[in-house]
C-alpha positions in Angstrom: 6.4 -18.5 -25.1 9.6 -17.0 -24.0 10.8 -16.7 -27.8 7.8 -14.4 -28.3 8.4 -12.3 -25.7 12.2 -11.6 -26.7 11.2 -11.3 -30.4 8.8 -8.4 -30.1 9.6 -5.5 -31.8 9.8 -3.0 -28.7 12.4 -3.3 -26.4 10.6 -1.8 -23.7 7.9 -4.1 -23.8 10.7 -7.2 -23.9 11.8 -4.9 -20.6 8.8 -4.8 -19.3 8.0 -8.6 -19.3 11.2 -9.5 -18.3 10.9 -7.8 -15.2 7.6 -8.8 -14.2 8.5 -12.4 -14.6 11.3 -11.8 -12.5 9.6 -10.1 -9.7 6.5 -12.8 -9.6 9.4 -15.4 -9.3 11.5 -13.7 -6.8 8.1 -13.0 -4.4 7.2 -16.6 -4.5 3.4 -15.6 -3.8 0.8 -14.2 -5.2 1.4 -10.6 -6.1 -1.3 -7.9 -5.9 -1.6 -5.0 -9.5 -0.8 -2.4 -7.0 2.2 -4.2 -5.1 3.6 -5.3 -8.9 3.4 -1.5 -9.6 6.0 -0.5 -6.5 8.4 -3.4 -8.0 8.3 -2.6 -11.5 8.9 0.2 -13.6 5.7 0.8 -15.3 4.6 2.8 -17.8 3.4 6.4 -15.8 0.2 6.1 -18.0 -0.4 2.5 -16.8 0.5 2.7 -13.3 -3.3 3.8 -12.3 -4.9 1.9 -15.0 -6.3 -1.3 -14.1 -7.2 -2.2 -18.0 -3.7 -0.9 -18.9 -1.9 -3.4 -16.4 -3.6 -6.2 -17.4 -2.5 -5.9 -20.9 0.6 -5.2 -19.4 0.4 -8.8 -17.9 -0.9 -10.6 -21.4 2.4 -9.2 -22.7 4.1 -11.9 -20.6 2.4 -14.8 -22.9 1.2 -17.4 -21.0 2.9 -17.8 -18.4 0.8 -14.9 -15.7 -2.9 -14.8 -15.4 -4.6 -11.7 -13.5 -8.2 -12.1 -12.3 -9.5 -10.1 -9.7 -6.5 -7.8 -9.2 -4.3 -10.5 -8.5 -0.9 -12.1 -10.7 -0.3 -15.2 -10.8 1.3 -18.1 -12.5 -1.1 -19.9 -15.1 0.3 -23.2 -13.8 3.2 -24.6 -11.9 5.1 -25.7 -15.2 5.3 -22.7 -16.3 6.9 -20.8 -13.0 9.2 -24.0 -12.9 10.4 -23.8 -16.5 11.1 -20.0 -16.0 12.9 -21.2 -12.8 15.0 -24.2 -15.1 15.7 -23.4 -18.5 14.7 -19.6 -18.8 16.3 -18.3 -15.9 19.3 -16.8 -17.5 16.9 -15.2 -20.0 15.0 -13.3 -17.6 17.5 -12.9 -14.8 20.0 -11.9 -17.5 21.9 -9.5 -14.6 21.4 -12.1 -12.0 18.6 -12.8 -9.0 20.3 -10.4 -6.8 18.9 -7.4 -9.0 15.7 -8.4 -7.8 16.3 -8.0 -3.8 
């Protein structure tokens, strides 16, 4: 899932999903579409757009679900395996960026 996130063809997206994965594991909680939206820099044209965010999310493969307004993991593997073996790929500057 990872390898098809980093092999799209637009960087921004590959941005994008990056740093969505990195703020859902750096909150540690569920994470509201309008809370994601002060962590991330979105798209202006998305930031309001509730059908535009959640394709946002399906960017990020399986790994995110959003129902009802709400991110979260799809399952516990897959926020551990971002924790384990991806984490250099999506904190590529380091955690701290994050804070």
């Amino acid at each position: 899932m990872m390898d098809q996130i980093c092999s799209s063809e637009d960087l921004e997206d590959i941005k994008l999903c990056k740093s969505i994965l990195a703020v859902m594991l750096a909150v540690r909680r569920l994470i509201a579409m309008d809370e994601l939206v002060a962590f991330v820099d979105m798209p202006e044209e998305a930031s309001a757009d509730y059908e535009a965010l959640a394709e946002i999310i399906r960017l990020c493969g399986f790994f995110l679900i959003f129902r009802e307004c709400v991110i979260s993991f799809i399952y516990q593997s897959a926020k551990d395996f971002l924790l384990g073996g991806a984490a250099a790929e999506v904190f590529s500057a380091g955690i701290e960026d994050i804070y």
